[in-house]
C-alpha positions in Angstrom: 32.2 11.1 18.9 30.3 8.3 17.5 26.6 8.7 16.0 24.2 6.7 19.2 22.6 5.4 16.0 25.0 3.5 13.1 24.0 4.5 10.1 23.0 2.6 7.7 23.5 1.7 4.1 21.7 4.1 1.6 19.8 1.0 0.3 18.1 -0.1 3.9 17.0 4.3 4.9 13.7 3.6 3.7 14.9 5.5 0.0 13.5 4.5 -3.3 16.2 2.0 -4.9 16.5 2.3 -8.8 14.1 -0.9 -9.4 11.8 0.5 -7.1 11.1 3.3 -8.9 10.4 2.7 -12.2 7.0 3.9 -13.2 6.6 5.6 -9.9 6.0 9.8 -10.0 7.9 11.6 -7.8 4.8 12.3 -5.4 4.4 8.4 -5.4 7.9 7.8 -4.4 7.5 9.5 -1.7 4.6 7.9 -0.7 6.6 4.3 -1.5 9.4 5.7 1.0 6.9 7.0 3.9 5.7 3.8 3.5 8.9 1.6 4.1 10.0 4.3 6.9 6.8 3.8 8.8 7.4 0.0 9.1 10.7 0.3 9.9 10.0 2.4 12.8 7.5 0.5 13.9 9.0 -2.6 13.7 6.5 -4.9 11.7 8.2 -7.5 9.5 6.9 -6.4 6.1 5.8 -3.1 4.3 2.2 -3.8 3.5 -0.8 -2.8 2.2 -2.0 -0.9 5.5 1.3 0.9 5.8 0.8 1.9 1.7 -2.5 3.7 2.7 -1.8 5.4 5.6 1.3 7.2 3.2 -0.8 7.7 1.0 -3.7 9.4 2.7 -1.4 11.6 4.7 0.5 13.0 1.0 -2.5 13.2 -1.7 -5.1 14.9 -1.5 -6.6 14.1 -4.6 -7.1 10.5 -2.9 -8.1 12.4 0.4 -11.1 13.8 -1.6 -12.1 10.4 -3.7 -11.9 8.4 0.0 -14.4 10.6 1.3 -15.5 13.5 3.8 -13.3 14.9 7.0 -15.2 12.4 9.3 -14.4 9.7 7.5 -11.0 10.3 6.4 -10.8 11.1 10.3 -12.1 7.8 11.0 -9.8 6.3 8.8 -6.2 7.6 10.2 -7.3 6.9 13.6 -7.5 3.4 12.8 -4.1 3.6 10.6 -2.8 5.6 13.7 -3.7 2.8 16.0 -1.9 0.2 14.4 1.6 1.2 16.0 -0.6 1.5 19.2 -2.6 -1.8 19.6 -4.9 -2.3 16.6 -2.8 -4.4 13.9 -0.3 -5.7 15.8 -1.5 -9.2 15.1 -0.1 -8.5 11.9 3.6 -7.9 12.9 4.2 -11.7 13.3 2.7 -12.9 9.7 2.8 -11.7 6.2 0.2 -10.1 4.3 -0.6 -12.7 1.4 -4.3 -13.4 1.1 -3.4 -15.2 -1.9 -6.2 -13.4 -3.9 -4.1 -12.0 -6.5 -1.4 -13.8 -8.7 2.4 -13.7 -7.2 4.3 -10.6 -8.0 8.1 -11.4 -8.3 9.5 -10.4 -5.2 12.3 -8.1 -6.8 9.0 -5.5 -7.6 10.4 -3.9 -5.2 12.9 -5.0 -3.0 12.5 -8.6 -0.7 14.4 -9.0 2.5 14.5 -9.7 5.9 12.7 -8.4 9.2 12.8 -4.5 9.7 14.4 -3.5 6.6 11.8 -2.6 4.3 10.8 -5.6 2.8 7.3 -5.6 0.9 4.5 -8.4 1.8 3.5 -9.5 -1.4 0.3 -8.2 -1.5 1.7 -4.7 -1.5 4.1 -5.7 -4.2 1.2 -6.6 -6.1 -0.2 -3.4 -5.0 2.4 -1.5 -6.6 2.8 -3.6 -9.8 -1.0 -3.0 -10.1 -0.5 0.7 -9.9 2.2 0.7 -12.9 0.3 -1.5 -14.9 -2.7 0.8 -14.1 -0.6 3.7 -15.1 0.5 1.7 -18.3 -3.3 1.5 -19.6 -3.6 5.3 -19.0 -0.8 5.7 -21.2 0.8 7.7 -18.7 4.8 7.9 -17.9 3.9 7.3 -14.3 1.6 6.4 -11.8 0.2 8.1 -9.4 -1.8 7.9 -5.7 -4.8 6.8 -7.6 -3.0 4.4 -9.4 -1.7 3.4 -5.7 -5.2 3.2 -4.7 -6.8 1.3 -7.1 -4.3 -1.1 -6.6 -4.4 -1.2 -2.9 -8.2 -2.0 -3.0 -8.3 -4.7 -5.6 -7.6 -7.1 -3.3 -10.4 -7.5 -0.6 -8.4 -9.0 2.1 -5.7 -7.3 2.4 -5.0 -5.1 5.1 -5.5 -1.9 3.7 -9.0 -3.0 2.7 -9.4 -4.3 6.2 -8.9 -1.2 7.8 -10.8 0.8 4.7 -14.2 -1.1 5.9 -13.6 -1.0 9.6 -13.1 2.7 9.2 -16.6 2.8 7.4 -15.1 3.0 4.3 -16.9 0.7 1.5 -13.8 -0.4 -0.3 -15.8 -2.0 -3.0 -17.9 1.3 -3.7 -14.1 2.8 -3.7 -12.8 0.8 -6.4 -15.8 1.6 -8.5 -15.3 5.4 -7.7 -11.6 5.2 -8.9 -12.0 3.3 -11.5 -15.8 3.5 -13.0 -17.6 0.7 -13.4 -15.0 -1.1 -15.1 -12.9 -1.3 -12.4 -10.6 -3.3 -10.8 -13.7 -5.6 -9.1 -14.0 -7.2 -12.5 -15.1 -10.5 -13.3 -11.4 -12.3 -12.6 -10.8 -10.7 -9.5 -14.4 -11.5 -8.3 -13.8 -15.0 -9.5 -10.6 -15.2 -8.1 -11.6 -13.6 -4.6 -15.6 -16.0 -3.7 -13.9 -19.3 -4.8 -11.7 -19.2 -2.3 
């Protein structure tokens, strides 16, 4: 008897491919693959930033307790939660690209077409961020901080969208992640007004 559903190629399950992974932890490729699954199943055209957060909040809990208290964090995956439901489905037609942050090549990770994991470039850049961030730690991998500092550095994408409407002051976040140095430096402020 055949499967209702074909399956698929190992590449297009929402897994972590071999480029994907480099410089990821094994928490944070999990994360990564949440990620991809969840946009699969919901059937937006891109992985992106939103879709990055909402795996991440649901797996770490060291960046449940940097985010903030239970109502908050409450707050927060009610409006991730909604997406699939109503809020963000504006989004499924268009890519996340504010064009706040230099392009990432599209190979970090994995491009492609509608429904099969592809990453808006945002996330990419997201994720690069994370490794670099990882990098100047002088640590073998990154982890959900990592992911989160580079998920708030830009302030319009999506994930910092739903961070503020969930009460959520992403800017007060990067400075808790990262100190005062953080990733709302100079260049990225520059970057971010003059547009």
């Amino acid at each position: 008897m055949q499967p209702r559903i074909p399956r698929q190629p190992v590449q297009d399950q929402g897994g972590i491919h071999t480029d994907d992974d480099a410089g990821l932890g094994a928490e944070l490729a999990a994360v990564v693959a949440g990620a991809r699954r969840r946009a699969v199943r919901d059937g937006d055209r891109q992985v992106d930033t939103a879709h990055l957060l909402h795996s991440l909040i649901e797996s770490d809990p060291e960046v449940r307790a940097v985010i903030g208290d239970a109502p908050q964090l409450a707050r927060l995956l009610g409006y991730l939660v909604q997406r699939s439901i109503g809020y963000g489905l504006r989004w499924q037609g268009g890519v996340e690209d504010s064009g706040a942050l230099p392009a990432v090549p599209q190979s970090v990770p994995r491009a492609g077409a509608k429904g099969d994991g592809a990453w808006s470039p945002v996330a990419a850049a997201a994720l690069e961020y994370a490794r670099s961030r990882a990098r100047r730690r002088t640590a073998d991998r990154a982890d959900g901080t990592d992911l989160l500092a580079g998920l708030v550095v830009d302030p319009e994408s999506r994930a910092v969208e739903v961070l503020e409407r969930a009460g959520v002051a992403s800017r007060a976040l990067a400075v808790r992640v990262d100190g005062d140095d953080g990733v709302w430096d100079a260049e990225t402020e520059s970057r971010t007004s003059s547009r």
